[in-house]
N, C-alpha and C positions, 0 to 999 in steps of 0.2 A: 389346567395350568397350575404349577405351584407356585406357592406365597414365600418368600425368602426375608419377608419382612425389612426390604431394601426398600430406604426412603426415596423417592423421585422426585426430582425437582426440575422446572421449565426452563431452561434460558435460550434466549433468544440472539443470536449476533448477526451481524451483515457479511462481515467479512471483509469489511474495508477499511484501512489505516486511516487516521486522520493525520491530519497534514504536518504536525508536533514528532506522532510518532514516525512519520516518513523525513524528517526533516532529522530527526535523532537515527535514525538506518543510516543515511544517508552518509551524516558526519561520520558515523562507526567505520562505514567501511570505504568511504574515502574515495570514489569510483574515478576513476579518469575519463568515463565515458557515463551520463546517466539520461536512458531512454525513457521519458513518459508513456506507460501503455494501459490501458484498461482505465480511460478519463476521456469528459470532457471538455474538459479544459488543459490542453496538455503547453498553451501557449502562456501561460503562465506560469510555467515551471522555471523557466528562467529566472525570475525576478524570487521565485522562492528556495531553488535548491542552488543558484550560481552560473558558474560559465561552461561547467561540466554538464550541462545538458545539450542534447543532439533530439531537435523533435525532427522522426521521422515520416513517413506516410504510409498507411500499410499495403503490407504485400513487398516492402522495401526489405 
């Protein structure tokens, strides 16, 4: 293997928004309709993103 003298460095993410920055998506783009998926807790999405939420059931 050759050495390219490229520093490496670890980082680690989850991959999941917190709630601030899903709360700032949200405002950006204004949805007429916003689905809870991949949570949870999706029955409280109401009291955090407004009246624009529709929780569904899946397979719906």
């Amino acid at each position: 293997m050759t050495t390219r003298a490229i520093p490496l460095a670890h980082a680690h993410t989850s991959g999941h928004a917190s709630i601030p920055d899903l709360r700032r998506l949200a405002a950006a783009l204004a949805p007429r309709r916003l689905v809870p998926i991949h949570t949870f807790a999706p029955e409280q999405y109401p009291a955090l993103f407004g009246p624009s939420v529709t929780i569904e059931q899946d397979g719906t």
